[in-house]
C-alpha positions as CSV (number, residue, x, y, z in Angstrom):
1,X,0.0,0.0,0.0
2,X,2.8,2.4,0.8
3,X,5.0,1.4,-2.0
4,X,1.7,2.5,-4.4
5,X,1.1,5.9,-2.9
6,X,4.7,6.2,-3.5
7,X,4.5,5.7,-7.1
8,X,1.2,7.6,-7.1
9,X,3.0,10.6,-5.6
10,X,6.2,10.6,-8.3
11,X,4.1,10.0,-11.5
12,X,1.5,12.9,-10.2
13,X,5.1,15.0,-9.8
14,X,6.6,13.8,-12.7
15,X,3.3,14.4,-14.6
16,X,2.4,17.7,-13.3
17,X,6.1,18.5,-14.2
18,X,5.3,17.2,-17.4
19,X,2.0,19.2,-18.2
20,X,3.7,22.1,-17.9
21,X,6.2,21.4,-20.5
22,X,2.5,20.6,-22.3
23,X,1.4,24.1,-22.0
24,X,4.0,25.7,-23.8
25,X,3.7,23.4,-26.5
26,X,-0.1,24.1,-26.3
27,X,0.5,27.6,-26.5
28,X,3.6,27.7,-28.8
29,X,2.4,25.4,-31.4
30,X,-0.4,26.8,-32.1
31,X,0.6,29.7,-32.6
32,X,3.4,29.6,-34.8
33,X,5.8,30.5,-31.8
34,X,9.3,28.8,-30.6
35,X,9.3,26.2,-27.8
36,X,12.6,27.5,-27.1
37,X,13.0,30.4,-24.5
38,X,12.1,31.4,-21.1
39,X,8.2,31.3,-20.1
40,X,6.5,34.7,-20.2
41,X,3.2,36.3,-18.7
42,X,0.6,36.6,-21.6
43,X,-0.4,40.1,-20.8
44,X,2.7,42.1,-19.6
45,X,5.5,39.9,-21.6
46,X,7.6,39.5,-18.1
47,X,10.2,36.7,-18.3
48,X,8.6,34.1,-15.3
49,X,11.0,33.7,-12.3
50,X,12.2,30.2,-11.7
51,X,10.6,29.8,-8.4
52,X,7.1,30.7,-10.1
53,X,7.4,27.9,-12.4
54,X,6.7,24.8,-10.2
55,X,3.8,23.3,-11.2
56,X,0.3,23.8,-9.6
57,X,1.9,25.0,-6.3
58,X,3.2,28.2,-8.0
59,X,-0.2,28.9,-9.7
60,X,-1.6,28.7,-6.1
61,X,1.1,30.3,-3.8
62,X,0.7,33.3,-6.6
63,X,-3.5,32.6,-6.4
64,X,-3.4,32.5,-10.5
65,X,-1.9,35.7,-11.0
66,X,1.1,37.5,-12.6
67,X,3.5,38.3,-9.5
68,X,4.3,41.6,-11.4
69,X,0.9,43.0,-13.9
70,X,-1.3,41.1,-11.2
71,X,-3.6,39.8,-14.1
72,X,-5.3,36.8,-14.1
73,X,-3.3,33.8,-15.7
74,X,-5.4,31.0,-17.4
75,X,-6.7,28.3,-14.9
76,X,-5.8,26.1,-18.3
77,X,-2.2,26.1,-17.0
78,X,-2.9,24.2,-13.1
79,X,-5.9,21.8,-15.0
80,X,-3.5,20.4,-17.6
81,X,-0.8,19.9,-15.2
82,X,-3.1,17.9,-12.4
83,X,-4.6,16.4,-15.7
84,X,-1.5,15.1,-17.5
85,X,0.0,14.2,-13.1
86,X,-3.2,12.1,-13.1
87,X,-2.8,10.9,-16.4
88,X,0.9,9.4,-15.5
89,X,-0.7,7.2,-12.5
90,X,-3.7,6.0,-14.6
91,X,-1.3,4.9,-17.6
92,X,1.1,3.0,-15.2
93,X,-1.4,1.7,-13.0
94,X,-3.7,0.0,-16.1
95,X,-0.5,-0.9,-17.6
96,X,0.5,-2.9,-14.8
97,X,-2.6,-4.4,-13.3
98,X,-2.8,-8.3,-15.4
99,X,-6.8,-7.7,-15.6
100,X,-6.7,-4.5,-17.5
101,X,-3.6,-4.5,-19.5
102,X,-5.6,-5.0,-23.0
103,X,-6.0,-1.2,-24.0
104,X,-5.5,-3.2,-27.5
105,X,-5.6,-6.7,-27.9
106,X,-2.9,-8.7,-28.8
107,X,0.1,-7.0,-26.8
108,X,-0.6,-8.2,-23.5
109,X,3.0,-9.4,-23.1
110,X,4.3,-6.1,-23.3
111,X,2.8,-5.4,-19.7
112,X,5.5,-4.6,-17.1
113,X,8.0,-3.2,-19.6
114,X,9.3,0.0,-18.9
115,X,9.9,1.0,-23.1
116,X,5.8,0.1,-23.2
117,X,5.1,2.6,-20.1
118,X,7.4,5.4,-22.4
119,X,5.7,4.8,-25.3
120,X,2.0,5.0,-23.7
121,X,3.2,8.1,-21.7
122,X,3.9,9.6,-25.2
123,X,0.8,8.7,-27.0
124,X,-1.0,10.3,-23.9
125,X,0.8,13.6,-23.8
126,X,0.2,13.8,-27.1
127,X,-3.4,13.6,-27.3
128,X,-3.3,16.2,-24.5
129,X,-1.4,18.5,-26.6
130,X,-3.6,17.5,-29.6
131,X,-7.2,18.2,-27.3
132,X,-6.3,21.5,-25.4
133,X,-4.7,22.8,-28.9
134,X,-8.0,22.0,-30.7
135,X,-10.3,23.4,-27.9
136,X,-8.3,26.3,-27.0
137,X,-6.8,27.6,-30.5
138,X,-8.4,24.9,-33.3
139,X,-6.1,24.1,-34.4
140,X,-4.1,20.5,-33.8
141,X,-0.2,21.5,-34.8
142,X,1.6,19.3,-37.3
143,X,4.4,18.6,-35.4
144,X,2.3,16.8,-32.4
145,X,0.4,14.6,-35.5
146,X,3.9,13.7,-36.2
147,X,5.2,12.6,-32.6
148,X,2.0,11.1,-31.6
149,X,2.1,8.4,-35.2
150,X,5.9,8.2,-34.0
151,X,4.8,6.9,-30.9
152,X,2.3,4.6,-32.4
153,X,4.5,2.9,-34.6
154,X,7.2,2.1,-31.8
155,X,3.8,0.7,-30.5
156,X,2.5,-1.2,-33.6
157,X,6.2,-2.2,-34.2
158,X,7.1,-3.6,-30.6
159,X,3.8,-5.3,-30.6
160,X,4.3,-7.0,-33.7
161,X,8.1,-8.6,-32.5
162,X,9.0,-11.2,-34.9
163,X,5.7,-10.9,-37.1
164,X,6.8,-7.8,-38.2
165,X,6.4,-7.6,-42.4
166,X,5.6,-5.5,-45.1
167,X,1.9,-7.3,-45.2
168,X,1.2,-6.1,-41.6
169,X,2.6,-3.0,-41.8
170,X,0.4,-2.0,-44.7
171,X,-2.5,-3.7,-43.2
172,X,-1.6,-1.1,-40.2
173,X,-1.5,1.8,-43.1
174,X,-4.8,0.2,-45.0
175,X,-6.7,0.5,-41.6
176,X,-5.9,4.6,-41.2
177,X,-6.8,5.2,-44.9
178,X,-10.4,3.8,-44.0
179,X,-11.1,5.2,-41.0
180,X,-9.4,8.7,-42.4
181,X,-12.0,8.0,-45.4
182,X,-15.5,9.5,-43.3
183,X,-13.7,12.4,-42.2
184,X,-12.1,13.0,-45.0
185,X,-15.6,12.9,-47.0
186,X,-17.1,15.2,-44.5
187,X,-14.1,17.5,-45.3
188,X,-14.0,18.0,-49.0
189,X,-18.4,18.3,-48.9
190,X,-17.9,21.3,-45.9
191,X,-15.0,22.8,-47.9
192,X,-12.9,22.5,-44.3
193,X,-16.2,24.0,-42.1
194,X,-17.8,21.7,-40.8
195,X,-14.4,19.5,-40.4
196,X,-10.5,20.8,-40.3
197,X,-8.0,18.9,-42.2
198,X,-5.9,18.2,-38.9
199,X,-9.3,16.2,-37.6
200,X,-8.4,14.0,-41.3
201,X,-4.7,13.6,-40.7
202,X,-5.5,12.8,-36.9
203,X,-8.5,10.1,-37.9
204,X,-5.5,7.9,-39.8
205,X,-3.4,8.0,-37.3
206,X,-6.3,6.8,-35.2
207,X,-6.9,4.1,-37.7
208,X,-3.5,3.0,-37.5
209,X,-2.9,2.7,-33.7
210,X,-6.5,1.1,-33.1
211,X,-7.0,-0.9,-36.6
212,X,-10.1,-0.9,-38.8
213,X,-12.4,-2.0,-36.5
214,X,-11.1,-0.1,-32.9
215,X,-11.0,3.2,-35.1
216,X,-14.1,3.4,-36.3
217,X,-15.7,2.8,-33.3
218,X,-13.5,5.5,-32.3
219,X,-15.2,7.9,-34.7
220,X,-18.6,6.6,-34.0
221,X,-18.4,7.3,-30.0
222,X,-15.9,10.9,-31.3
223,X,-19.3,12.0,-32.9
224,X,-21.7,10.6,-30.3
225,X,-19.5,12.9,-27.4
226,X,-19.9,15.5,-29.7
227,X,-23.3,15.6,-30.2
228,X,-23.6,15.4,-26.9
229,X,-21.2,17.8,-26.0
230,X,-22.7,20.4,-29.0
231,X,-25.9,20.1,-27.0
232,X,-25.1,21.1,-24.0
233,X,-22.7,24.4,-25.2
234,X,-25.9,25.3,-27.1
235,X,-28.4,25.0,-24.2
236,X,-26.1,26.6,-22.3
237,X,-25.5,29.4,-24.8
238,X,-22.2,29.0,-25.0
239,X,-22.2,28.3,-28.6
240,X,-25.0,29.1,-31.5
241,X,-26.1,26.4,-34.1
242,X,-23.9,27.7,-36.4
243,X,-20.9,28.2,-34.2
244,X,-17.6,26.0,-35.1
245,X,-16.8,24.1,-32.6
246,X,-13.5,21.7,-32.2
247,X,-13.8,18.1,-33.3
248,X,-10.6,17.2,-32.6
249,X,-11.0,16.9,-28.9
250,X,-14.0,14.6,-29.4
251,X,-11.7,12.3,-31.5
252,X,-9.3,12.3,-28.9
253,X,-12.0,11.5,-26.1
254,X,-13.4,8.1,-29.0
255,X,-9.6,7.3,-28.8
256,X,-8.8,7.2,-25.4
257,X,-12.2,5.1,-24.7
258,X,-11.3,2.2,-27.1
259,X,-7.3,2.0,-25.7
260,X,-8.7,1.8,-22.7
261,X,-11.9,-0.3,-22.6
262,X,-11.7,-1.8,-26.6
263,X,-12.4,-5.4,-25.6
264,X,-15.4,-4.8,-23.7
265,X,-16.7,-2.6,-26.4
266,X,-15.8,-5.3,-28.9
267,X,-17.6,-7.5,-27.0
268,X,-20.4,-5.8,-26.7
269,X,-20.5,-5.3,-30.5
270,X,-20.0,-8.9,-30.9
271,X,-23.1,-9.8,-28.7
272,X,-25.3,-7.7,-30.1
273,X,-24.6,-7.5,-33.8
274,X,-22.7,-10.9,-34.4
275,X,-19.4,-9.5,-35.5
């Protein structure tokens, strides 16, 4: 028991020290800006001293304001470090735990290796990145498409050991092209409205970390949260009907669901449709 709040307490540190190395890239990215450099209020350009940098306990010793224009700083920055610090415990703790280390089927006996806990770590982060990018900016940088498919072909290629081939490998490819193929559809018919082209490029990368039949179900439960989710922002007046709203975050949500609970979903396909 002690030994896991120990490990609970250093992922949530290491994570929360993580998500804030998320934020800049959230903030960076998106806007076209270097992740190089020392971190900077938003409002009155100050360079941020070191010892205002720790994550979450900084935000609340300053009580989520600049220590020198006194403006308020975005409560984005504490949420996606506790977010990301929880993240970190949740990935190692499923990873770990014989019962629930299928987040996809087949690579069970990767569980307990450290390169697997990396590599999920990074496909995480990135879909972090990838959601608060969308929601706050939408827009879903190139360059954390490109690390998170990184990640997921050490993934796919680890998995695959000695059956690694040509054959599977563009089986891997094949799956991403048809899931891509909805979003892409709903792309060209909008002219980029009612869908972004970084949603298509993130749908096949989707495809080829989940497969055919993991991504689309990926999409279907992407749409379903964001019906759901369109609902509520228009009830609540946040957004009007014809307000653009992020999909990209709703993709990430379908994603996360099926590498995390894909065989009972599969299974519950399987009984009720047959296949």
């Amino acid at each position: 028991m002690v030994e896991k709040i120990l490990y609970s307490l250093f992922l949530f540190i290491l994570g929360s020290a993580i998500g804030s190395f998320l934020n800049v890239l959230i903030d960076r990215l998106a806007t076209n800006k270097s992740i190089t450099g020392r971190s900077h209020c938003d409002h009155c350009q100050q360079q941020i001293l070191w010892h205002d940098l720790f994550p979450i306990v900084s935000f609340l010793f300053l009580k989520g304001k600049c220590r020198f224009c006194h403006k308020k700083l975005s409560f984005y920055y504490p949420i996606i470090e506790i977010i990301t610090g929880f993240t970190f415990i949740a990935v190692y703790f499923i990873i770990t735990n014989p019962d629930k280390a299928k987040m996809i089927p087949d690579l069970r006996f990767w569980q307990n290796n450290i390169f697997l806990l990396t590599v999920y770590l990074g496909i995480f982060s990135s879909l972090i990145v990838i959601f608060f990018a969308d929601l706050k900016y939408q827009i879903i940088p190139d360059s954390m498409q490109l690390t998170l498919f990184i990640f997921s072909m050490f993934f796919r290629f680890v998995g695959a050991g000695h059956d690694l081939s040509l054959q599977l490998f563009s089986q891997w490819v094949l799956g991403g092209l048809l899931v891509m193929l909805p979003i892409l559809f709903l792309f060209l018919i909008t002219k980029g409205n009612g869908m972004g082209f970084g949603d298509v490029k993130l749908s096949f990368i989707i495809g080829f970390l989940l497969g055919l039949k993991g991504g689309l179900v990926a999409l279907y439960l992407g749409f379903i949260v964001g019906a759901l989710g369109g609902v509520i922002l228009i009830l609540l007046k946040r957004k009007g009907l014809k307000s653009k709203i992020a999909f990209g975050p709703f993709l990430v949500i379908g994603m996360i669901i099926v590498m995390i609970w894909g065989p009972q979903i599969f299974e519950i396909i399987h009984r009720l449709y047959g296949f």
